[in-house]
N, C-alpha and C positions, 0 to 999 in steps of 0.2 A: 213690564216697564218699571212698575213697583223694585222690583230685585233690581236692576240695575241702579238706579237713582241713589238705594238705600245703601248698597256698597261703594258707591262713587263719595256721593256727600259724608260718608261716616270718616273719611279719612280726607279730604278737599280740602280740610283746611290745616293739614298737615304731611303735604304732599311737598317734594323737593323741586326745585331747579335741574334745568338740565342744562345749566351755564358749567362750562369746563372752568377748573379753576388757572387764573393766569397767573398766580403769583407763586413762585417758588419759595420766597422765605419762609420759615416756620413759624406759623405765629405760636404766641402763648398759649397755653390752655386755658379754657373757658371750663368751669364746673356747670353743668345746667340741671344738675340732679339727676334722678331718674323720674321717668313717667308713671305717674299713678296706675298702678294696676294688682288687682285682687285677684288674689288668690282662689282656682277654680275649685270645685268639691269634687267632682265626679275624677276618677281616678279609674283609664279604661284601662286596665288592666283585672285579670281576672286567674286566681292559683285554685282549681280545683280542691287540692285537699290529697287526702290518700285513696281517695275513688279516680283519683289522676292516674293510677298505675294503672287501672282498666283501660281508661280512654287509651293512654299509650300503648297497653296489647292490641286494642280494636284499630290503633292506626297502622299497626305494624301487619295487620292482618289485610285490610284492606289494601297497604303497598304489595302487597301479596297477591291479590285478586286481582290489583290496577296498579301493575310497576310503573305504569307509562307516564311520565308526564304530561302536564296540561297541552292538550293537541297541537301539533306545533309540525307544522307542512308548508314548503313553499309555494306560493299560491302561483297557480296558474289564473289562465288568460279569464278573467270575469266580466263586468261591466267597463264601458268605456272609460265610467270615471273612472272605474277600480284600477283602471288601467294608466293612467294618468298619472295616480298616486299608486303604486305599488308601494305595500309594505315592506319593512326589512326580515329579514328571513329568520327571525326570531319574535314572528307574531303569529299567535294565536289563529290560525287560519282556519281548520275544520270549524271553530265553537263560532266565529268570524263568516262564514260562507253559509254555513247552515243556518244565521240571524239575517241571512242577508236575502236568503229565498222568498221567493214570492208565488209557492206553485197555484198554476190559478188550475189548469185541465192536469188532473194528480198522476193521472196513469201517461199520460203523454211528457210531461214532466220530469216524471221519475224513470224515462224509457231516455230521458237525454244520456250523452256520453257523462258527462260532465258530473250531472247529477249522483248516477252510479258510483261512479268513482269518488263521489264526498259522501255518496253510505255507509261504500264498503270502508273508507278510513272513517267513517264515526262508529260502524261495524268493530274492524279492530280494534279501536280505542277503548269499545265497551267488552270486549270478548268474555273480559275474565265474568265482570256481573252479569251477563248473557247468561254464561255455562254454568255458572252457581245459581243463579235464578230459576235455568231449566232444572237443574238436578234438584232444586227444590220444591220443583213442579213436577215433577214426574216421582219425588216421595206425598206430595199431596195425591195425585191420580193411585197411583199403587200399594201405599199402605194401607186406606181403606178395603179395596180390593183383596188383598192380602190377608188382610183381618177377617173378612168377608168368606173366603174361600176356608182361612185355618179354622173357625167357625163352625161349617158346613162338615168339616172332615172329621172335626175332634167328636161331632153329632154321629159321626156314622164309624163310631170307635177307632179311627185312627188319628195320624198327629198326634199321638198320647191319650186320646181318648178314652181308646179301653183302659179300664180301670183294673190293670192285672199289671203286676213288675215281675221282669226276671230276674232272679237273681244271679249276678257275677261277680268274679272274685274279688275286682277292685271297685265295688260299687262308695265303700266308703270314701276311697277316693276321689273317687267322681264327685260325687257329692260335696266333699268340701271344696272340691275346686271350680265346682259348678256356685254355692254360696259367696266364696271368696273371689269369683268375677261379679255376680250381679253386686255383693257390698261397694265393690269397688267403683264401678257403674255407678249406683246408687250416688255416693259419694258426689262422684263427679257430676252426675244431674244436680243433687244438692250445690255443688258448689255454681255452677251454673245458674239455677233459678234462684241464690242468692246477689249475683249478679244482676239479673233483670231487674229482683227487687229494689235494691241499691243505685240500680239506674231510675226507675219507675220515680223511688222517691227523692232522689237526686233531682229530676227536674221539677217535679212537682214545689220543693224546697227552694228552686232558683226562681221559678216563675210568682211565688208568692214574694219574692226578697226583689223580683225585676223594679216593684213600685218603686222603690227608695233609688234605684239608679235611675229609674225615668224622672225623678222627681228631680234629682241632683241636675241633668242633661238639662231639664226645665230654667233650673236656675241657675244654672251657668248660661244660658241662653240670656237669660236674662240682664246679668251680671256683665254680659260685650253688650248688651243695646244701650244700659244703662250709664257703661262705664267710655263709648266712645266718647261722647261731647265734651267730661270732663278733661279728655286724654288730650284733646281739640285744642281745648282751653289753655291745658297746661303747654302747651307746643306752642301758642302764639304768645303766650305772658314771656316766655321766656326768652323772646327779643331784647324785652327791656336787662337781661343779663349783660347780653350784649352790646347793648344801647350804655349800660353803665360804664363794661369792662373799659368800649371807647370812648366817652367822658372822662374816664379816671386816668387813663394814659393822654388825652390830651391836657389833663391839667397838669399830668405831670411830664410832660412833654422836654422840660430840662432833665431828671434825671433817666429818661428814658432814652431820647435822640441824644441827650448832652453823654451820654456812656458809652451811647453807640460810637459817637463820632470820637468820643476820649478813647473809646476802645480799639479803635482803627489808628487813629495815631498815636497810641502809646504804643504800638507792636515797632513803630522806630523811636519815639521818643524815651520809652523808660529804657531799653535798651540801653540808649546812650547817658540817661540819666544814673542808671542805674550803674554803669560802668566809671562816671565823671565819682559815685560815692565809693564803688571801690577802691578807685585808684586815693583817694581820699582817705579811707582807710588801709590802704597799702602805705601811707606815707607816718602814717602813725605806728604801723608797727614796722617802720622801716625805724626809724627814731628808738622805740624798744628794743629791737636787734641790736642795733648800733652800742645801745647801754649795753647789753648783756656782753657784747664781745668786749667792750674796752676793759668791764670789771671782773670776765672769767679770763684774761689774759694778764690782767694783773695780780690774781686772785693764782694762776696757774705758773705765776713767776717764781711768786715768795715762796706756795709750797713744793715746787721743787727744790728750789735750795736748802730749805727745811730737812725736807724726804732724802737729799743727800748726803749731808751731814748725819743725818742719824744712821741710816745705811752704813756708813765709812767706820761708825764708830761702833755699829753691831760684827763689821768683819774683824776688825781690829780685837775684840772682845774673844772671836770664836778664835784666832790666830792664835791668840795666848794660849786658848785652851785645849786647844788641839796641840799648842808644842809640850802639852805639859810632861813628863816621866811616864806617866800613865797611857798615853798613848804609843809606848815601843814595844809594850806586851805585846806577844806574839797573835795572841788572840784579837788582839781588839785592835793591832797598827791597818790592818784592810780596812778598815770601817771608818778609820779616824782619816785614812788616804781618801776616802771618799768622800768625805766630807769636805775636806780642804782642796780637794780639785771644784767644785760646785761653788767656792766662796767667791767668784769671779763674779756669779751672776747675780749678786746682793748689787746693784747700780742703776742709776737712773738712764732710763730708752728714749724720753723725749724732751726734746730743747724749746721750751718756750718762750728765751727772751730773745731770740732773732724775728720773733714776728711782725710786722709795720704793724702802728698804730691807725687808728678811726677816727680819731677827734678831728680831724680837719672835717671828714665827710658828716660826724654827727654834728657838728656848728654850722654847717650849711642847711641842713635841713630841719634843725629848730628853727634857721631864722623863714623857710617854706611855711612852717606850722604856726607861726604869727600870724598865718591868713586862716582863719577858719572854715578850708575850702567845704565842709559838710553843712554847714550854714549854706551856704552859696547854692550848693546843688540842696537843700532842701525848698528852698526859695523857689526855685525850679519846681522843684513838685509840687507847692504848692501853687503856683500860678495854671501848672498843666490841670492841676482835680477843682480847676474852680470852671471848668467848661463845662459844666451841666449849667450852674447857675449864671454864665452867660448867656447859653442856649433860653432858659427860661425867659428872660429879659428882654431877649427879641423875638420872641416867639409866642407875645400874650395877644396878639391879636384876630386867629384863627379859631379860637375857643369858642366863643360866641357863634359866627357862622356854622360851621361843623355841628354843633348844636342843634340846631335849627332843620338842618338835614336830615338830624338824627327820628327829634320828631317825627317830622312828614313821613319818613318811613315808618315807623310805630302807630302814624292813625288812616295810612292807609291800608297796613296786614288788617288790622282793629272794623276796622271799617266793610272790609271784604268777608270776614266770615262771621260777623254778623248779619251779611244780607243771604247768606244761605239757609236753608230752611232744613238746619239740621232735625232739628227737635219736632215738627211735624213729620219727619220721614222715621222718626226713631219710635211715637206715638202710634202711627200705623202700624209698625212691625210688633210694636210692643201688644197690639191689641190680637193683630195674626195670631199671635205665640199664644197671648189667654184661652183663645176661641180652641187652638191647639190642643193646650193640656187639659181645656176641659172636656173635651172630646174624647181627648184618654181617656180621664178618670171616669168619663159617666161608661166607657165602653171594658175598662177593662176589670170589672168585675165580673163582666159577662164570659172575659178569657176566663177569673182565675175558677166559674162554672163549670165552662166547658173543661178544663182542665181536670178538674175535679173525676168528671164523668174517662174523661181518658186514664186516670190515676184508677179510678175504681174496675174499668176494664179492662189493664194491663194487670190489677191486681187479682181480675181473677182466671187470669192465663198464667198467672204463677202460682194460683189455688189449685190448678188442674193440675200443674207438673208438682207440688206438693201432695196432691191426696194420692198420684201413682206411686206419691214416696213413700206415704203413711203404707199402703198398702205391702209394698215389697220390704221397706223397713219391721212391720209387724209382720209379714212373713217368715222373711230372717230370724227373727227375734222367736218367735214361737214356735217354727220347727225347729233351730238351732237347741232352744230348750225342753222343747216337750220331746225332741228325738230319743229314740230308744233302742239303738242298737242292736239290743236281745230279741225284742218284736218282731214277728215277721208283717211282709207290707200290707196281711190280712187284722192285723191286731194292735195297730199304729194306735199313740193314746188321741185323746181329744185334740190336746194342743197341737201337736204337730200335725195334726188331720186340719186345723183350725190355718197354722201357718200356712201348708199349702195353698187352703183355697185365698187365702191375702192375697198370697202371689198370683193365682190366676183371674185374682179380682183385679188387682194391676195389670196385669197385660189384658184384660178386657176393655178398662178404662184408659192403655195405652194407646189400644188401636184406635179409638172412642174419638179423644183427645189430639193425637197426636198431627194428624193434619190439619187440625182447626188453626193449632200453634205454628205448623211449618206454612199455610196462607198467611198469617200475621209477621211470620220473618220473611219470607220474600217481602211482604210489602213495602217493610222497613228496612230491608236490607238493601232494592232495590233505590228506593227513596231516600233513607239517609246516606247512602254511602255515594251518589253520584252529588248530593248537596257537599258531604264535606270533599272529593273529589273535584267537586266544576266550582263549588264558590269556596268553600272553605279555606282548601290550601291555595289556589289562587289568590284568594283577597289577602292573604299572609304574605305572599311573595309578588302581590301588587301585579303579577299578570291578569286578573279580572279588570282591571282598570284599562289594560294596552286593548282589549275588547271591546270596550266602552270608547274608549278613541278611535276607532277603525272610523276612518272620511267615509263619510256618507254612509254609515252602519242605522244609526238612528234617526238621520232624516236622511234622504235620498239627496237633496239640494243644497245641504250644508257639510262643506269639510269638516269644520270641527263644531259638533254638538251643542257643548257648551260655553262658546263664546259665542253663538248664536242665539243659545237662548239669555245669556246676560248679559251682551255686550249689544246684541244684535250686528254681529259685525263675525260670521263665521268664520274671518281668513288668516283671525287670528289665532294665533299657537296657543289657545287653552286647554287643557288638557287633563282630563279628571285626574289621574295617576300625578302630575304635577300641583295642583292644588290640596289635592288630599298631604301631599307628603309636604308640603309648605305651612298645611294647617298641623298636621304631624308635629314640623316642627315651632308649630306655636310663633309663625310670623304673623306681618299684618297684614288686612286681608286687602291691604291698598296694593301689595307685591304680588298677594298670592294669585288675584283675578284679573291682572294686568289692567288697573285701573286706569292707569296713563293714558292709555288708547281712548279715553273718551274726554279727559279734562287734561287742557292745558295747564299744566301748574305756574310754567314758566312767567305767569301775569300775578299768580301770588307771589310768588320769591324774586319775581323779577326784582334785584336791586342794582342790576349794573349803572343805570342811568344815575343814582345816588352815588354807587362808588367811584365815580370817574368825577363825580361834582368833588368829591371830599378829598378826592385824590389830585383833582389841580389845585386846590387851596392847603394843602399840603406842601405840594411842588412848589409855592411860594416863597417859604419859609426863606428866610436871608439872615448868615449868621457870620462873624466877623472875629475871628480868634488872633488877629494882629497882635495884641497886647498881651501874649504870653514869652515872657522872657524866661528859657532854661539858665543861662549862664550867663553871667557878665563877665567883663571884659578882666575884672582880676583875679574871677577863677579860672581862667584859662590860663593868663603869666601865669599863676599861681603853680597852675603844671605842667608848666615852663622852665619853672624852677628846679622844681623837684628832678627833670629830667638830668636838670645840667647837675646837680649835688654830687659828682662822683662816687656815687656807690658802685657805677659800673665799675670802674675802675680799684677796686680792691684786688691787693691779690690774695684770692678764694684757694690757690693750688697752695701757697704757704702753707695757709690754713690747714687744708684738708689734709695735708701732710703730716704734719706732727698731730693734728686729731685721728687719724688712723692707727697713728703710734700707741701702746702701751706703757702707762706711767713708770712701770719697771720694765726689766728683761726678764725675769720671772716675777711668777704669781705669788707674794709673800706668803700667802696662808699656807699652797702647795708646799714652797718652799719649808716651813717653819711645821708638818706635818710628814716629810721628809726625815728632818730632822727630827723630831721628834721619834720617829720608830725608828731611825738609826741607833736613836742612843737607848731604844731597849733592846737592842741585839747586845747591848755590853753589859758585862757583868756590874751589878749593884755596886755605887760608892758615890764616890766626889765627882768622877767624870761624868757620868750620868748621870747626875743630877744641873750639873753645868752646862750640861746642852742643855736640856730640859728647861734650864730661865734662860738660855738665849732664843728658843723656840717662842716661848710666850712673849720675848721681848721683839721679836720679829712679828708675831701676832695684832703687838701694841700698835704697831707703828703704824702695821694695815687698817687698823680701825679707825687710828686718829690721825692720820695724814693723806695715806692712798686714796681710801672711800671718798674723801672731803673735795680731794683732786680730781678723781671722776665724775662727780655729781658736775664741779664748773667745767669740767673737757665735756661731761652731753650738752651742760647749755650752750657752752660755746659751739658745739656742734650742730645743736639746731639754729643756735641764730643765725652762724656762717651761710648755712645751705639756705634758709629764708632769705638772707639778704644775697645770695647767687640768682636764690629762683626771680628774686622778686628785680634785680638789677639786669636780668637778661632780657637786652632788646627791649630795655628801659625807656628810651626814646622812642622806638618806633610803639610799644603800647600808647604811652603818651599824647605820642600824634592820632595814632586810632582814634583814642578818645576825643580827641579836640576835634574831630574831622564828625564822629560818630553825632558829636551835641551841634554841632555846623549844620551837619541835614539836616537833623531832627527841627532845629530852628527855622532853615530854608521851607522844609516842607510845613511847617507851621503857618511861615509867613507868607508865599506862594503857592503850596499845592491842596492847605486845608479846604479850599471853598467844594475842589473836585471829590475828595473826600465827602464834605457834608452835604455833598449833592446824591452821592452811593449810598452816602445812610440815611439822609432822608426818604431815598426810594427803599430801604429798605423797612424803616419807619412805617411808611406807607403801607407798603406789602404785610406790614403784624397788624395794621390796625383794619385791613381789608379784610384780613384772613381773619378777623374773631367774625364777621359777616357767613365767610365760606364755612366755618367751623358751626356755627347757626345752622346755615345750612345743609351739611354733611348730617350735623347731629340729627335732626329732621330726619331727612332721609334715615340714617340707621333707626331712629324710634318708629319710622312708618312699617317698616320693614318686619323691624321685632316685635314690638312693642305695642304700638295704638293697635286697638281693633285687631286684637293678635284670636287668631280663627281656631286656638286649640279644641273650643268647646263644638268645633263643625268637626271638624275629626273624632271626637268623643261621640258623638252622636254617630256618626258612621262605624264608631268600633263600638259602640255599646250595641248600636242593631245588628251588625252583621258579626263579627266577632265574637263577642262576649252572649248576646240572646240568642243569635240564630246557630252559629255553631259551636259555642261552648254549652252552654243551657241546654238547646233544644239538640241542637244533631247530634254532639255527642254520648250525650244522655240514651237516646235512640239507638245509634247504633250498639252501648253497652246494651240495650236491652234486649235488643234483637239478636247481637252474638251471644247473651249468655242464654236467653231461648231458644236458638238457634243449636246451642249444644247441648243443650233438654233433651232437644228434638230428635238429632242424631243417635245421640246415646240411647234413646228409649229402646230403640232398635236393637242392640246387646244383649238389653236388660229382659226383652220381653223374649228371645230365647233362653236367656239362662234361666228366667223364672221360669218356663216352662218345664226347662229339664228339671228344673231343681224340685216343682213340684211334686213329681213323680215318687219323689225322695221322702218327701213329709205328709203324705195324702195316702188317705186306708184305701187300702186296695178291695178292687170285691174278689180280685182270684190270685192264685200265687202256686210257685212251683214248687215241687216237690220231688225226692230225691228216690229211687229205688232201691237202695241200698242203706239199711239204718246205720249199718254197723260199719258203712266205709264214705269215708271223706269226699268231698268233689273232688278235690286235685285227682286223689289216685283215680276214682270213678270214670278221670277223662281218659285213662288207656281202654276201657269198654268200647270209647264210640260212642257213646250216651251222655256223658256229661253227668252221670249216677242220676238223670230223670227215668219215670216213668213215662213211655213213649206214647201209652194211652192217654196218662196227664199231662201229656204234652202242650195242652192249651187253657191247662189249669183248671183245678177243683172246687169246688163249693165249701163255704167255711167247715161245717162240718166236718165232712171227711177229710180237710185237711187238718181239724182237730184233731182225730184220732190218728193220724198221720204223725202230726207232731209227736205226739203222744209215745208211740210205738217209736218214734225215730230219735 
């Protein structure tokens, strides 16, 4: 009951509303900070090192042994409940059925249908560890045995016993290829009971370093008992954010409703205001157009007549000169014809004194511009941007009440979670946890004892598989070097007689050894490899957990486990796999245990009854924007005026007409550039140089008359086409406007109240919603934040994860597979050191040839092999001395 109390109240007083929120407008954002919370130490995560590459060959070995996945069968017909709730066909059913048995008569039990059939699939689940188990139970029964019988044999001179060699012709072959498999062997056991080693002290290493992660788990345990009541604290102070943010907007309740409401009615009022100043400014630079054409059309008079004149008297000039003598030369009359056909185009193209005058239309509309219509319409705006401080005006009498509201809501949160008995339930727990960790520490020196004692007896299962090392190593080594080739196997030196028996000193102490070490891998092969098999990679991929929720698995009368045991209320959905991966991700433990089911929050957060009090004294508000005048009466004549000014009435086709035009009919500089390379096709003198100054004087003219006259033909061209655009459907703009500042007026003066009825509700709805936003915010910090359960999941990954299958399982099965191929291997090793024995060990008899003077090869066409058929079973040193000797 304890447990329940203390996960309910650690978050009670920071628990949300389950009121839907009614108000759709956005309110503003509220800052409420974030919730107090420290930083955990323990950090379950766990990177072995580079003894990591073992563990990963021992998994891959083991997926090897047990491909199968965690047991997974669709379950047939069980218990009535089971039957009730059938699983989904991706649970755990064999590890699920076999937890569920209850055999009471064994043999009658296990004779069921039923039964059988969940052996034989926990049967084939285990096959692969079955069959490697037995195969290492049946080298523990037989190599004893075997050692036993070679033993017995080698005593009664055979299996190499007798101590006599034949010699053959490829014996030195043999021999090195008999040494160069047991090195190699060798090796491999070496690398092997390096392995155990490395495992052995591998966990031993983990389990000394466990303290400081239990210590860390300790105080992170600590660190959520500690830290929920301030997190409590900080969740309820933070009302008063909200309690401000709505004070502060209703004191400023004018520029806040007064913006709102300015801002709904300026979407038609600046419109038309805004149009009343363009047109305002249309009329100003209607006025500047007007200037521009009266003085670029007086301006484009003179200099034409100008541009004419001098033109007439530049043709005049080249006429003379072209009739001169010099131009009948035969040579140069083509050139001088061409010149004098092209003097036609020296003339003016555009007539600027038939165009109507402006002056009537610009004296109409300076006399428009005596009215200052942008005064007029500013007046306008400002009467429209004084409606906040309206609003403020009639709007000071809700401040006080609202108030008032605000309180009572702030001393009754205040009130309520101080009558909870957070800090006697935080007290208890707090005292649980000491009695906890002192229980550890006074116990687990006794682990890191025992451990000790396991370190020391793992160490000398690898002392065993090292001294067969020493042995076949110093075998190698001393027959390799005291071998002598020349020697026969009666006259072998000491060392190689020495190597030898190394070797047969190792294969004594193999047979000796060797099943001690293959009982210690079965037992840990079988044991750790079904731990990282059934919990390890399960609790990795979270199916150990879908085990643990099987209804009715762990008590018979409760569907789900543990909402029974902490809610006391089995029928809810809690479910160890969803809590673990909710404290996983470091939520609060008010979401993660479905605390809701036991406490109504609804009577903390309850503020509806507050927001509907503040929200009719809201609805009261009465506000009166009569008194804003856009336009008076003679800014509207005013354009009125403007409309009738006849600018429509210009005629723009005149205009555009001789503005389209070309000041010349040719382009003088073309022209005068023309000329110019005309007169260097003629031969040097007087001609030539006489076009050449009327060239430049065509030039002159371009610069100081033409250019001057374009510049006033573009002004007059922009102003023409401004005062077109701006005089088209002059009137009906006009009227737009005066119609556009009519509504905008209308709806000021009869439809503003419906308007400040929409924004006061909407008003309403932002200063609700800093409430909902309190309470939203809640909620997300219950959720994340308070009483966030990271440190219950660390503890479940530091025991089962990081100590039970990183530390210990792992560790274990490295040790047992690199023992495990000690073990095997010995087996190789202890034949080829026997052969090889043979090789370095003085013999007591040896063969001898009968033939001194002829080799064995040729000896073998006799049929004899060049032996003596009486020494066929070899001689006494002696007389094989003299044998030697003679041969």
């Amino acid at each position: 009951m304890a447990v329940e109390l203390l996960l309910l109240l650690l978050l009670c007083g920071s628990t949300i509303s389950e009121m839907q929120p009614i108000h759709k407008s956005p309110p503003g954002t509220l800052d409420f900070g974030f919730v107090p919370v420290k930083t955990y130490d323990t950090h379950a995560y766990y990177e072995p090192g580079p003894i990591g590459i073992l563990f990963s060959i021992v998994h891959s070995f083991l997926y090897v042994v047990q491909p199968n996945s965690f047991p997974q069968v669709l379950r047939a017909a069980s218990t009535s409940k089971m039957q009730e709730n059938p699983p989904s066909a991706h649970s755990p059913e064999v590890i699920r059925k076999l937890a569920q048995q209850k055999f009471g008569n064994i043999q009658n039990d296990y004779q069921k249908p039923e039964n059988v059939v969940l052996t034989l699939q926990a049967i084939y689940y285990e096959i692969g560890f079955i069959i490697c188990a037995a195969l290492g139970l049946l080298f523990v029964l037989l190599l004893p045995l075997v050692g036993l019988c070679f033993c017995m044999c080698r005593c009664c001179d055979n299996c190499g016993g007798e101590m006599h060699q034949r010699q053959k012709k490829n014996a030195d072959c043999r021999r090195g290829c008999f040494a160069t498999f047991l090195f190699v062997t060798s090796l491999i056991i070496s690398i092997g009971v390096l392995c155990a080693y490395a495992a052995n002290q591998h966990l031993t290493d983990q389990v000394r370093g466990a303290k400081h992660l239990m210590y860390s788990n300790f105080k992170d345990l600590r660190i959520f008992l500690n830290d929920t009541p301030g997190q409590i604290d900080y969740l309820v102070s933070q009302y008063n954010t909200t309690k401000e943010k709505v004070l502060s907007d209703l004191n400023n309740v004018g520029p806040l409703l007064g913006f709102r409401v300015q801002e709904q009615l300026g979407k038609e009022v600046r419109p038309a205001l805004d149009a009343a100043l363009a047109m305002a400014g249309a009329i100003r630079e209607t006025k500047e157009a007007l200037e521009n054409v009266s003085v670029s059309v007086e301006v484009l008079q003179e200099g034409t007549e100008r541009l004419h004149a001098n033109l007439t008297d530049v043709k005049a000039h080249l006429s003379n000169t072209l009739n001169d003598s010099a131009c009948s030369a035969p040579q140069v009359a083509s050139t001088c014809n061409m010149i004098r056909n092209s003097l036609h185009q020296l003339n003016i193209n555009a007539n600027y004194s038939g165009l109507p005058s402006v002056n009537l239309q610009l004296a109409k509309v300076n006399d428009v511009l005596k009215i200052d219509l942008s005064s007029l319409v500013q007046k306008g705006y400002t009467a429209f941007n004084d409606t906040p401080d309206l609003v403020m005006n009639q709007t000071r009498n809700i401040l006080s009440d609202i108030q008032n509201v605000l309180e009572s809501v702030g001393s009754n949160i205040t009130s309520f979670t101080k009558s909870l008995p957070v800090e006697k339930i935080i007290a208890d727990f707090t005292m649980y946890l000491s009695q906890s960790e002192a229980y550890v520490q006074d116990y687990f020196p006794v682990v890191e004892q025992y451990d000790f004692y396991r370190w020391l007896a793992c160490l000398i299962l690898c002392c065993m598989v090292i001294l067969i090392l020493v042995f076949y190593y110093l075998g190698l080594l001393c027959g390799t070097c005291g071998y002598d080739r020349h020697a026969s196997p009666t006259t072998r030196g000491c060392v190689s007689n020495t190597g030898g028996n190394f070797l047969m000193a190792g294969v004594g102490f193999s047979f000796i050894f060797s099943w001690v070490l293959m009982i210690v891998v079965v037992v840990t092969f079988v044991t750790g490899g079904n731990v990282e098999k059934l919990v390890c990679e399960p609790f990795e991929d979270k199916t150990l957990f879908k085990v643990f929720d099987t209804p009715y698995l762990l008590n018979q009368h409760w569907k789900n486990y543990l909402s029974g045991i902490l809610l006391k209320n089995p029928d809810i959905n809690l479910t160890f796999e969803k809590v673990y991966s909710d404290c996983k991700e470091n939520k609060g433990i008010y979401t993660s245990l479905h605390l809701e089911s036991l406490f109504n929050i609804n009577e903390f957060l309850n503020i509806s009854m507050y927001t509907e009090e503040v929200s009719l004294k809201i609805e009261h508000i009465n506000i009166n924007l009569s008194g804003i005048i856009l336009l008076d009466a003679p800014g509207r004549q005013n354009l009125l005026n403007f409309s009738s000014s006849g600018v429509d009435g210009i005629n723009f086709a005149a205009y555009l007409t001789e503005i389209n035009k070309s000041i010349t009919k040719v382009d003088l500089l073309s022209f005068a550039n023309d000329l110019e390379a005309r007169a260097d096709q003629l031969p040097r003198g007087a001609l030539e140089n006489a076009l050449k100054g009327h060239a430049n004087s065509i030039r002159t003219i371009h610069d100081q008359q033409v250019i001057p006259l374009e510049q006033a033909m573009s002004t007059l061209n922009r102003s023409i086409r401004l005062l077109q655009k701006t005089s088209s459907e002059l009137m009906e703009k006009v009227k737009n406007v005066i119609n556009a500042v009519n509504a905008a007026q209308l709806l000021i003066n009869n439809n503003a109240s419906l308007v400040i009825v929409q924004e006061t509700k909407k008003y309403m709805d932002m200063i609700i919603g800093y409430f909902e936003q309190y309470v939203n915010w809640v909620k997300e910090s219950v959720t994340m934040d308070v009483a966030a359960c990271k440190p219950i999941a660390n503890v479940i990954d530091t025991a089962v994860d990081i100590f039970l299958c990183s530390y210990v399982t792992d560790s274990v099965n490295t040790f047992w597979f690199g023992l495990g191929g000690c073990s095997i291997f010995l087996i190789p090793a202890i034949i080829f050191a026997v052969k090889l024995s043979k090789y370095y060990r003085r013999m007591d008899t040896e063969d001898v040839y009968d033939d001194v003077e002829t080799i064995p090869m040729k000896n073998m066409e006799n049929g004899n092999n060049g032996y003596h058929k009486e020494h066929l079973y070899g001689i006494h040193n002696p007389v094989m001395t003299s044998s030697v000797e003679q041969w």
